[in-house]
N, C-alpha and C positions, 0 to 999 in steps of 0.2 A: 702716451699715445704716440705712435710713428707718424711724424704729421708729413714725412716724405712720400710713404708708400700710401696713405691717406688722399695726397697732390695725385698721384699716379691713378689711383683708383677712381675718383672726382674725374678726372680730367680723361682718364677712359671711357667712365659713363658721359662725356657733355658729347667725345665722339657720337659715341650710339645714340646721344640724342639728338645730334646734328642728321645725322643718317636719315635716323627715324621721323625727324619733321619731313624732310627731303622726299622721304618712301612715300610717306602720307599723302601728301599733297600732290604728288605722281599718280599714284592709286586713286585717291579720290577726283580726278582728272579724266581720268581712262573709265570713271565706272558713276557719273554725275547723274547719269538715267534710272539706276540701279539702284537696290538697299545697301550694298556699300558704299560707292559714294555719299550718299545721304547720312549713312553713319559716319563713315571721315569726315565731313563737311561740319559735325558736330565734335569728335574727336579732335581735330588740328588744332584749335584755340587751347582744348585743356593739354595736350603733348607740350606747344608752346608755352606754357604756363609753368610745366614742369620743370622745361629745359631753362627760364627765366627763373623759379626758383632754385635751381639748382647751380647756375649761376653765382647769386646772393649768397646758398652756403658757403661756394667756396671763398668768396668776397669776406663773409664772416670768418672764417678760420685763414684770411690771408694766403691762399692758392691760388697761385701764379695759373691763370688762363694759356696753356701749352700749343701754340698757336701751328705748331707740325701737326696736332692731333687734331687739331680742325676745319686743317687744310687737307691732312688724312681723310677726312671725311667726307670732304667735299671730292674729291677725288674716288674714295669706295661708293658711293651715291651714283657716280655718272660711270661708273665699270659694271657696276650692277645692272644696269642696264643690254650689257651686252648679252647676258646672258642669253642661250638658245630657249625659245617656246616655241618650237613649232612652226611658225610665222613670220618670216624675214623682216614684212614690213609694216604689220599690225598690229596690236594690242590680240592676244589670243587668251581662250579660258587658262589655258595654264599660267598665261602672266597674272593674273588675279589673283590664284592659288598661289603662287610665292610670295608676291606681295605679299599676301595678307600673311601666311606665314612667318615672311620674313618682321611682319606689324607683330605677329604673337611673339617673337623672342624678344624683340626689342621693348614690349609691353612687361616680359614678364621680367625682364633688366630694371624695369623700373619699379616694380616691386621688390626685388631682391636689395637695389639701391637704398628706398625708402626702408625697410627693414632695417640694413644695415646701419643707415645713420639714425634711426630709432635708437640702436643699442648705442654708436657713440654719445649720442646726444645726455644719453641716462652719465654718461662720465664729461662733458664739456658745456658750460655753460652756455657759451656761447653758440649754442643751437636751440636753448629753453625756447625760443619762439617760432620754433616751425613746428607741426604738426605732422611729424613723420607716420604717422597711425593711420592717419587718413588721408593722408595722399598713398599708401600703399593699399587702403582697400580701394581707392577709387580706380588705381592702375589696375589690382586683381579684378575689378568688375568690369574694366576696360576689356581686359583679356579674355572676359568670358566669352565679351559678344563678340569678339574679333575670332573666338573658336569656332561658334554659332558661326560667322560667316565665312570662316577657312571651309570648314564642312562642307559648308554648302557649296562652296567655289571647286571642292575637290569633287563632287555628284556634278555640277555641271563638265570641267574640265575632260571627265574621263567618261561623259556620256556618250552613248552611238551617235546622237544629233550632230553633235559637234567634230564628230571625228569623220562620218560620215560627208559629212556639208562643207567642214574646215570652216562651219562658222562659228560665231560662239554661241553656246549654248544658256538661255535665260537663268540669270538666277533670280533664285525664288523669292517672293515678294514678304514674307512675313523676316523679320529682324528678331 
């Protein structure tokens, strides 16, 4: 096993999941009235739980914590935010819809992660104790409902109401 390009890879996904609490807890901030709110509010404890396990792997295989790639992080988190919605000074339907978008790639990084140290782990001992199986269906079912609410964030975003009014447009109460 390449345990350098392994450090590299580890230490890319704790960025994304630096981000991804970051996103989370922004999103669910901007949307606490809401069914996304309400779902982040439930999501952030398990993200965080991820990102604390995935921590401990690299603790397990002796991976140096890359502390540029966490400060990278903290830094793409607070740029991310420049981005343009529409709305100079407010929270707009479009910022939900990237959010949560940008929730579904970073969701689906975590499936991909937890696969991929599935198949190391079948060659390294020293992961026999994590449950990589089931912390990737829990991200992939993460990801379902985070689609379920990209969806709907995209029907509000792009609604006449909202464009019309410049205000934002309700999203839909069922999760």
């Amino acid at each position: 096993m390449n345990v350098k390009r392994l450090g590299i890879y580890l230490n890319d996904h704790l960025l994304g999941s630096t981000v991804g609490v970051d996103l989370a807890k922004r999103t669910e901030r901007e949307n606490r009235s809401n069914p996304v709110g309400q779902y982040l509010a439930t999501l952030i404890p398990l993200i965080e739980q991820d990102r604390a396990t995935l921590l401990t792997v690299m603790a397990a295989l002796e991976v140096r914590v890359d502390p540029i790639k966490v400060g990278g992080a903290w830094i793409t988190e607070k740029l991310s935010r420049l981005k343009l919605n529409g709305s100079l000074l407010r929270y707009s339907p479009l910022s939900r819809l990237v959010e949560l978008e940008g929730l579904c790639v970073g969701s689906h990084g975590r499936v991909s992660l937890w696969r991929s140290l599935e198949r190391v782990a079948a060659k390294d001992p020293r992961l026999a104790r994590f449950d990589f199986g089931f912390l990737a269906d829990r991200a992939d079912g993460q990801l379902e409902t985070l689609q379920t609410l990209r969806l709907r964030a995209t029907d509000a975003a792009f609604s006449d109401a909202s464009v019309e009014t410049g205000e934002q447009a309700p999203v839909p109460t069922e999760a």
